[in-house]
N, C-alpha and C positions, 0 to 999 in steps of 0.2 A: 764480365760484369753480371753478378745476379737480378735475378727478377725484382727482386725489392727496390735493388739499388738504381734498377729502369723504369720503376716506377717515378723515383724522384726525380729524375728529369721530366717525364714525359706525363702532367697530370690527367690527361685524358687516363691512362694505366691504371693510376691512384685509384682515380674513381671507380672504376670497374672492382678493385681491390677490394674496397673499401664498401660498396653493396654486396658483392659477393659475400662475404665472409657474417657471419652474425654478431650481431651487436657486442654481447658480453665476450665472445672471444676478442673482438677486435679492442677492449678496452684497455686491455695489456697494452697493446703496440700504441695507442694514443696518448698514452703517458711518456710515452719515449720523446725526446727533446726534437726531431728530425719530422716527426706526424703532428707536433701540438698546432702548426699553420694550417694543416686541413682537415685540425678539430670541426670548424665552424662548418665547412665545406661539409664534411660526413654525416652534422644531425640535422642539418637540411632533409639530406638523404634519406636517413634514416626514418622522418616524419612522412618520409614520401610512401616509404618502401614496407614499414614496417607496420600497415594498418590490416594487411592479409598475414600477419604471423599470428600462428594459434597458440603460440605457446604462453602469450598473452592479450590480456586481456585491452589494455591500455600500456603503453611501453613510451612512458614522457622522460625528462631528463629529473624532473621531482616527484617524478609517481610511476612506479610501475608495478602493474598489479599481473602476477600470474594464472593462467586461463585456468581456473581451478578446479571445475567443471569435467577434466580432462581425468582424474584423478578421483573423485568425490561421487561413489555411486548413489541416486536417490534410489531410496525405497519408498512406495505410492504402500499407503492403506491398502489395507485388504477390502474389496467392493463388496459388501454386507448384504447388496442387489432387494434392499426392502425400496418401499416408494412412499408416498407421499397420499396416496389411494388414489382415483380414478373421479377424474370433478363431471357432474352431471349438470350442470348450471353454469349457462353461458353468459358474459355480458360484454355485448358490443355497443361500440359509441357509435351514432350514425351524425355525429357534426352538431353544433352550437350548442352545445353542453347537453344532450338528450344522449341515453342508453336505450338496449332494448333487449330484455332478458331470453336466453334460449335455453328452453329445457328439453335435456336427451331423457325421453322416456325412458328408454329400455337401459341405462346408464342408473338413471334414478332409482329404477323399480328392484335393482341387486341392492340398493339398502334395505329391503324389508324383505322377511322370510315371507311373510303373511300378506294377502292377496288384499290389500287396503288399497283405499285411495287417496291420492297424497297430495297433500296441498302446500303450497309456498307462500310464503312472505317477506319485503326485504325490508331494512329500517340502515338506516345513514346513521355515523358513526362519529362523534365530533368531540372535540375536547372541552371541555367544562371552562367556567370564565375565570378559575382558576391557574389556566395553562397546565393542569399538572391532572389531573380527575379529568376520563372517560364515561362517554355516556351516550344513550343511542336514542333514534326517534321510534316513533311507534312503528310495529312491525304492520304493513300494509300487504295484502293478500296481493297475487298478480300469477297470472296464466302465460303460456308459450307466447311470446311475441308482441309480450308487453312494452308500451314506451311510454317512461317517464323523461321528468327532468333532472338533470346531475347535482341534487343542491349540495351535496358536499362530496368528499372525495372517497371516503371508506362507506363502501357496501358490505351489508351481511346479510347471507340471505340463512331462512332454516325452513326446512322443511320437514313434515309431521304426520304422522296419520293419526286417525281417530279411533282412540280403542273405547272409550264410551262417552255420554255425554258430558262429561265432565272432567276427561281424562285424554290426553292426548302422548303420543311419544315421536320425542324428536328423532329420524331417523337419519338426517343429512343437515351439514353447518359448515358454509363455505365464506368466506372472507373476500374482499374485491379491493383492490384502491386503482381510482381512472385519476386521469390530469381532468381537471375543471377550470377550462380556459378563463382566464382576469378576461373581464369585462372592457377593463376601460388601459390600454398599453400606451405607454409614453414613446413617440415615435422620434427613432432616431433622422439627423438631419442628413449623414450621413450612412453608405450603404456598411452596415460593421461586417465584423469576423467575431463569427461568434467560438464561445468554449465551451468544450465539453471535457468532462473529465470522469474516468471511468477509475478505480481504485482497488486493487484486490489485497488483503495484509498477510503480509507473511510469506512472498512472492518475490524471490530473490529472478535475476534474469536466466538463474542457470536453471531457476523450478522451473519454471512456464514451457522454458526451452525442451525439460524431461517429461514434464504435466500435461504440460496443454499443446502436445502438437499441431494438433488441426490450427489453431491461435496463429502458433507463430508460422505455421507455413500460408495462412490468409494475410498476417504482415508482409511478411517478407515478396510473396508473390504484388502486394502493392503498393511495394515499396515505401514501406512503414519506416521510421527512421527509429534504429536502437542504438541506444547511448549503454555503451559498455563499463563506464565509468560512474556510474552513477550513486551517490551516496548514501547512508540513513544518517539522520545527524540526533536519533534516541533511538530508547531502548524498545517502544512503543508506537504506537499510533500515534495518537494526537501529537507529539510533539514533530513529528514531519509534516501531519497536514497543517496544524497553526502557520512553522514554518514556510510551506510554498503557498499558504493563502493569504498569511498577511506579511512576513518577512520580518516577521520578531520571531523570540523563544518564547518558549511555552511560558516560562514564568513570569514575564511581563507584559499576558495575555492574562484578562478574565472578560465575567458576562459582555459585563458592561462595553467593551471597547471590542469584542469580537463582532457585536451585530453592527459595528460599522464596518466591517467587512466588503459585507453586502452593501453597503451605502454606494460607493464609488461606482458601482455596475448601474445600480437603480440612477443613480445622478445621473448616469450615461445610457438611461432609456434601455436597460437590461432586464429583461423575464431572470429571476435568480430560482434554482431548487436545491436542496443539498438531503442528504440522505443515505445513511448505510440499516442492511439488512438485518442486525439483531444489537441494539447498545446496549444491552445486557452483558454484554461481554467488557471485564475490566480494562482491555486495554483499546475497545474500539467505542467506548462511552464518550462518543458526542455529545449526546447531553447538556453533559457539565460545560462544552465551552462555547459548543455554538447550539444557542438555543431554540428550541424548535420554530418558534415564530420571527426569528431571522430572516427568512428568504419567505420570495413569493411561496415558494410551492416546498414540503417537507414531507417525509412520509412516516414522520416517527409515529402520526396518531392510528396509522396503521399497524405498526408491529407493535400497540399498546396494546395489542387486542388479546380476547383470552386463546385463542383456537391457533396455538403454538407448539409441535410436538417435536423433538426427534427423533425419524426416522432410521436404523441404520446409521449411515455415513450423513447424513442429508438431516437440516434443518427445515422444518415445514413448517407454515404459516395456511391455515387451512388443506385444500386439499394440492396444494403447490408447494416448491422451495423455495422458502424466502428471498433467495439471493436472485431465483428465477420472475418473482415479483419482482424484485428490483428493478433489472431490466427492462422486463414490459411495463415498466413505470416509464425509465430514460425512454426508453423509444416513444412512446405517447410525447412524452414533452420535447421531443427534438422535434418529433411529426408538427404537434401543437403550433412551435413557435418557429417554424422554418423561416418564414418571409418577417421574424422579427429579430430584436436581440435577444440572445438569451445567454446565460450562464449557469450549466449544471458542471455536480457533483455528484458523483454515487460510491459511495464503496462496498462492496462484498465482504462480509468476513466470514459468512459460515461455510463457505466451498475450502476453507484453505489455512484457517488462521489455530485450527485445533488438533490433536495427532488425530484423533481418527477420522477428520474430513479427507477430502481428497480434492483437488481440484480438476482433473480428470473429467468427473461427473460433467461442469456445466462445460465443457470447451468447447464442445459443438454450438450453444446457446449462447458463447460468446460470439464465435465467428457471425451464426445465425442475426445476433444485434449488427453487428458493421453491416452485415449485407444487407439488411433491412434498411437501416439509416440511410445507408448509400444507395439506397432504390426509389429515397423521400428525395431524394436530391440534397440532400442537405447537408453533404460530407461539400458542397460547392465552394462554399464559406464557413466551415466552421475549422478549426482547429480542434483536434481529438488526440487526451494526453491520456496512454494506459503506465498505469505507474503503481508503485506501491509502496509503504512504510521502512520494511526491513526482509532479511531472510530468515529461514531456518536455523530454532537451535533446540529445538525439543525434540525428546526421543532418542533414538539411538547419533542423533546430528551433535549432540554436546560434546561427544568425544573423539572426532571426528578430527583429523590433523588442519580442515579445512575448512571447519566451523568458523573460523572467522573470517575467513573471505564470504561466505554465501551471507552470513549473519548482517553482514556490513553490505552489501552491496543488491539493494533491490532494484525492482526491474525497473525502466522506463524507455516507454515508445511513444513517437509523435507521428500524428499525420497533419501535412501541411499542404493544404488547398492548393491545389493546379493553378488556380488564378493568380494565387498567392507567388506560388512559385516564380510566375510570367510577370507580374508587376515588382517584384524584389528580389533578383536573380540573386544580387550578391550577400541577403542575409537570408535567401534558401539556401545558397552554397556552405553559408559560416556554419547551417545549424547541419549541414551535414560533415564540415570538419569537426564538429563537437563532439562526434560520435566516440569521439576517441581523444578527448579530454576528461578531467578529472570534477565533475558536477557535482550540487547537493539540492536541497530544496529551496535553497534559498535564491538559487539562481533560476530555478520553475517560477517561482514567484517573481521576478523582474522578466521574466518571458511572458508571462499573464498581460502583467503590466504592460508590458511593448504592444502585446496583442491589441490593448485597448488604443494605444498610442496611436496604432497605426489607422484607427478607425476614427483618429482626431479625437478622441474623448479626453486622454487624463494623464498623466507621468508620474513617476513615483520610482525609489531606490528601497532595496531591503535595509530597514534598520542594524537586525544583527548583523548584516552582512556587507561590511561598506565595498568591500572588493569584487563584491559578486557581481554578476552583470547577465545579462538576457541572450539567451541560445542565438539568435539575430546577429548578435557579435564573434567575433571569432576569440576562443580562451587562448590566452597564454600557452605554448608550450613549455614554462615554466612554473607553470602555479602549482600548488602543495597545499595540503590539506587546509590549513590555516588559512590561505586566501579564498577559500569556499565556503569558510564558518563553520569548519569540522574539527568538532575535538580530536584531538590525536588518538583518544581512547577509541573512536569510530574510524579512524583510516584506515585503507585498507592497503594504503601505498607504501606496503611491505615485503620484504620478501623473508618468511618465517623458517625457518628449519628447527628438527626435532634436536632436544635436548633433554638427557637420559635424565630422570627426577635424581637420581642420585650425587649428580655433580655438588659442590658445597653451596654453592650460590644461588641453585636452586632449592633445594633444602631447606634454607632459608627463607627461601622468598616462599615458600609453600607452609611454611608457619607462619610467617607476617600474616597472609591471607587468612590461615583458619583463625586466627587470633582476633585479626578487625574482624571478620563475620560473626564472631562470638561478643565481641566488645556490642556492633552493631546492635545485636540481637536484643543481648542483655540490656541495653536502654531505649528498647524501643516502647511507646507510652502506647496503651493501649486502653479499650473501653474497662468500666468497673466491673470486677468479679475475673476480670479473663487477664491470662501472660502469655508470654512467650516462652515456647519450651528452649533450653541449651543446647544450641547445635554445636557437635563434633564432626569433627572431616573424618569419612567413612571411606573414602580412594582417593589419589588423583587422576583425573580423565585423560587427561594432558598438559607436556610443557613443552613450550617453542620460544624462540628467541631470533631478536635480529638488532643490528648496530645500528646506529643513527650518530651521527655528530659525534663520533669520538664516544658514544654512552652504550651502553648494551642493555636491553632490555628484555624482560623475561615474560612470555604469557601463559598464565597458571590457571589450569579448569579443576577445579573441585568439584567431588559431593560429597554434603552435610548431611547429616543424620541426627535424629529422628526427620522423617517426612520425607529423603533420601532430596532436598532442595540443591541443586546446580548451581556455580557462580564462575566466572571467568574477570579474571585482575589481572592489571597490568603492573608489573612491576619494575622498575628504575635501577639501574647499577650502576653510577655514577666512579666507579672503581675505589669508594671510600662506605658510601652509605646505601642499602636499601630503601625504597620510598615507592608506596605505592600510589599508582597513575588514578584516581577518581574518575569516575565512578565506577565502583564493582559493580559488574552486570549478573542480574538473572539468566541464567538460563533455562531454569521449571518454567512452566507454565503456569497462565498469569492466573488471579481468583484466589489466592493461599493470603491469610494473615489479615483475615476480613475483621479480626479485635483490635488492628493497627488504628489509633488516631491518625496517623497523617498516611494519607495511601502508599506516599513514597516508599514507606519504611515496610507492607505488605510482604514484598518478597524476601525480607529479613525475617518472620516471625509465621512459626508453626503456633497455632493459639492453642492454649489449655483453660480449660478454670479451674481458678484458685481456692482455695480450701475458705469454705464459708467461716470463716473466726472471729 
């Protein structure tokens, strides 16, 4: 009697069999009529066994994502090693909204060649009663070890010598913003779990993983929980933060219904801040949806400011990195409101979101935040989400066989309070079975919610997402894209193989594409005097394919010429008709197509102006 045929007697054997052997091999033999009885028996197993295999990433019976990481070399920018220059003007808070400025002499005195004496003054920073117009208070003289009071948040201080009586030159202009604790906090009845949430764009799990070591080796050493799975459900920013903050899409968000947002916190005796480090950038423009005066505490009227340079690789906001403001923003307001509620947001975008930043630079200044925080005591009760929008497709990533696993699958880590852990043993357990289920933002956003749930405050389900559910829960090992509120154009629960552009079907489908992106182009409506130039496909980057339901599907990267613009389309082979999948994504980088009336249509349109007639 052969080994096989002693297995079916004997199921103890089976099972042995049946771990042993790897998954995709063993699928042959489970089709066989003799193994279909200890089908069920094996994907048991298999959820048990198969969370230490590297060769993926997530390996469910409706998603399995391969570890792509393994395969997909990053290249980091080149370190340009400029700085930000060397700040001589100090300002500490010493408690109930008072600073007290410190000035480095010998720091200072390298701004001027000439043997002056130099005098400081600092003037508060506020936004006009229009919400939208910057303006500052008079500028007040003040010496080493000055203490004022904090009346608003952005400081600028300038300091000057005197070259005659009538003539002064500025030789130092540093920019500050502190937290200025609310006066009067709605006290909750119960003890909450506060949130904090830290945001970096453009930060797939396998960047951070190759970027920011020191990062992930302070997670991992404390047992940070990383969700391998985790989805972008756009092409951008805002439409994942809308998504995990309010649990609609983007498009049936505007002003008006975002700053209830924040309502529900503040109802529940919540300190709120929210704020990223340059909205200048078109795909990280907060701005437009959640408006500055939303939350208690914001710092956009900080980064209004004029004294904004780039350095090198590095965004600077006076004599610091903007993104490094950030930080020592969050940390002030976690310090601030420890013994309260509170609810922040910060996102970074200039370490990480452009080709030639890097993220590298801050990783030390991130770790440096957790170990601060957790030195306030305040990692006791808080929940702390590091998460981000989308990955990598700019640069030499567009052509890359594996651009669309990094593109599709950005990072996210949880830390979940010890206390927390010890009063709800078995929804810390679920969120660390989730590790390795199929997530999107829309499910962050019902985990918020919970948050708040659990502190008796408030409940709530994501709209776009009736299926989704809160990391507290244990997911399905059957759910698929669609029960997470992910367009299939964003899934990444594929398994893609190359296919030669030459085949017929691809060929085709690589005209379809240049075709609608020219159709695209050519109506897209723009301001008066200016068009869109005719894009022709100048290569293909790549083309991959994989079957789903009986249909084969083609994924096609172009680039367009004039302006050398990127695009990745999904195309449909239903073995009678091509059809392609909506929406065709960019893959340039975002700011191109600024004569576009409707922003959508931007990354379709190289602008020209039209002939004055």
């Amino acid at each position: 009697m052969n080994f096989f045929m002693r297995c079916l007697i004997f199921p103890t054997c089976l099972l042995f069999v049946l771990t042993y052997y790897q998954y995709d091999s063993m699928m042959n033999y489970l089709q066989m009529p003799f193994f279909k009885s200890y089908k069920s028996i094996y994907n048991k197993l298999v959820t048990k066994h198969k969370y230490g295999n590297q060769e993926f990433l997530i390996k469910t019976p409706r998603c399995s994502i391969p570890n792509y990481t393994k395969y997909l070399k990053f290249t980091n920018t080149t370190h340009m090693k400029a700085s930000c220059g060397e700040r001589a003007v100090f300002i500490k808070q010493t408690g109930n909204n008072k600073i007290v400025f410190e000035i480095d002499k010998k720091k200072l005195s390298k701004y001027t060649k000439k043997k002056r004496k130099i005098t400081c003054c600092y003037e508060f920073g506020l936004i006009g009663f229009d919400n939208d117009t910057f303006m500052y208070t008079r500028c007040i003289p003040f010496q080493n070890g000055k203490e004022i009071n904090l009346l608003h948040e952005v400081v600028t201080v300038t300091c000057s010598t005197q070259i005659s009586k009538m003539e002064t030159d500025i030789v130092y202009k540093d920019s500050y913003i502190l937290v200025k604790k609310k006066d009067k906090i709605k006290s909750s009845t119960t003890k909450p779990w506060n949130i904090l949430v830290l945001g970096m764009s453009t930060m797939s799990r396998g960047r951070i993983y190759d970027a920011m070591p020191r990062t992930v080796q302070y997670l991992q050493a404390n047992k940070w929980l990383d969700y391998r799975g985790y989805h972008t459900v756009g092409d951008e920013m805002l439409p994942n933060v809308v998504s995990l903050l309010t649990g609609k899409e983007i498009t049936t968000v505007n002003q008006n219904c975002s700053t209830k947002i924040w309502d529900k916190f503040r109802n529940a005796g919540y300190i709120t801040a929210f704020g990223d480090d340059y909205f200048q950038l078109p795909d990280g423009n907060s701005k437009n949806i959640f408006p500055p005066f939303s939350t208690d505490h914001h710092v956009w009227p900080y980064f209004h400011v004029k004294y904004k340079k780039r350095k090198g690789n590095i965004f600077c906001t006076g004599y610091s990195p903007s993104g490094k403001h950030l930080l020592d923003y969050a940390h002030q307001f976690v310090d601030t409101y420890k013994r309260n509620n509170f609810f922040g947001m910060f996102w970074i975008n200039t370490f990480s979101t452009r080709i030639e930043t890097t993220p590298r630079l801050i990783d030390a200044d991130v770790v440096a935040f957790f170990e601060n925080i957790n030195k306030t005591g305040s990692l006791n009760n808080t929940f702390v989400l590091l998460l981000s929008d989308h990955g990598m497709s700019f640069g030499d990533f567009k052509k890359y066989q594996d651009t669309y696993y990094e593109k599709r699958l950005p990072m996210l880590f949880m830390w979940v309070p010890y206390e927390f852990q010890k009063l709800y043993s078995k929804e810390f357990n679920n969120t660390k079975i989730n590790q390795y289920r199929m997530l999107s933002p829309h499910d962050v956003y019902s985990t918020i919610i919970d948050i708040l749930t659990f502190s008796n405050h408030t409940n709530a389900s994501s709209e776009a997402c009736s299926q989704c559910t809160s990391l507290f829960k244990e997911i399905s090992l059957q759910r698929k894209c669609a029960d997470a509120g992910v367009d299939d154009v964003w899934c990444a629960c594929h398994f893609l193989e190359y296919i030669d552009d030459n085949n017929v079907r691809v060929s085709k489908s690589i005209k379809l594409v240049a075709n609608y992106i020219q159709n695209k182009s050519n109506t897209v409506k723009t301001i008066p005097y200016m068009k869109c130039d005719e894009l022709h496909i100048k290569t293909v980057l790549r083309t991959q394919t994989y079957s789903e339901n009986n249909k084969i599907y083609y994924l096609i990267a172009v680039l367009m010429s004039p302006g050398n613009f990127s695009f990745e389309a999904k195309v449909l082979d239903d073995g009678k008709d091509l059809s392609i999948v909506l929406p065709v994504m960019s893959l340039s980088r975002h700011g191109r197509g600024n004569c576009a009336i409707d922003p959508n249509d931007r990354a379709f349109c190289l602008c020209n102006i039209t002939a004055l007639t």
